[in-house]
C-alpha positions in Angstrom: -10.1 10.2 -3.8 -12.2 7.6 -1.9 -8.7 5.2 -2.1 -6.8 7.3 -0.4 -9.5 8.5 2.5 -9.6 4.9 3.2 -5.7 4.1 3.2 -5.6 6.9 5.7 -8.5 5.9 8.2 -7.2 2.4 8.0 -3.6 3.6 9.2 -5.5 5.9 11.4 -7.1 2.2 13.1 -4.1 0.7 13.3 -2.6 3.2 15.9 1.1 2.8 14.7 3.8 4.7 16.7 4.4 7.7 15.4 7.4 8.3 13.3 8.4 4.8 13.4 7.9 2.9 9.9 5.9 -0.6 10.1 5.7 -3.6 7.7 2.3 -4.1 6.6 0.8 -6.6 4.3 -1.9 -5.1 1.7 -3.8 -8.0 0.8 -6.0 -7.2 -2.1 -3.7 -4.5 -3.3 -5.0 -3.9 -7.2 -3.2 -1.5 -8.8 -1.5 0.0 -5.6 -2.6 3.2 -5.0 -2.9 2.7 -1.1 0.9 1.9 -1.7 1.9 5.2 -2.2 -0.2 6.5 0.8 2.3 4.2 2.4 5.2 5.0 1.1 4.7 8.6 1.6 4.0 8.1 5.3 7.3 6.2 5.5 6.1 2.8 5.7 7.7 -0.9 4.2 5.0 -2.6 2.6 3.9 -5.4 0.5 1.2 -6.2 -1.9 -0.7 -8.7 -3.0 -3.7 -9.4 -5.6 -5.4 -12.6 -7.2 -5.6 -11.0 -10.1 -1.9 -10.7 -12.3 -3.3 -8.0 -14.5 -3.7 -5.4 -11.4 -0.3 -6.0 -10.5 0.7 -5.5 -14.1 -0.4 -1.8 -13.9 0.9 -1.3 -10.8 0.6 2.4 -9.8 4.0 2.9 -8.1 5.9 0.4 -10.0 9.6 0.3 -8.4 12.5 -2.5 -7.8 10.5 -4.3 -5.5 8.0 -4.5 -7.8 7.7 -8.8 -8.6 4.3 -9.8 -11.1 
């Protein structure tokens, strides 16, 4: 998936220390499919959209989740 190719190369950019999780901001997060790229790769992260509906249908809806 072309979504997660990107999350990856992104993260792959940002030249994080290995093994230590980071806060990052996903601005322009839709559903939140990069989310769980994140997740999965130990990160804290938070995400925003202009658009209420994305949010809505969320692809890793959890706790944290606020619409």
């Amino acid at each position: 998936m072309i979504q997660s190719q990107m999350t990856e190369r992104a993260l792959e950019l940002l030249n994080l220390p290995p093994g230590k999780p980071a806060m990052l901001l996903d601005i322009g997060c839709g559903s939140g499919l990069s989310g769980e790229i994140l997740d999965d790769e130990g990160h804290i992260w938070v995400g925003v959209d202009i658009a209420p509906s994305m949010l809505g249908n969320s692809a890793s809806p959890s706790p944290r989740t606020y619409v």
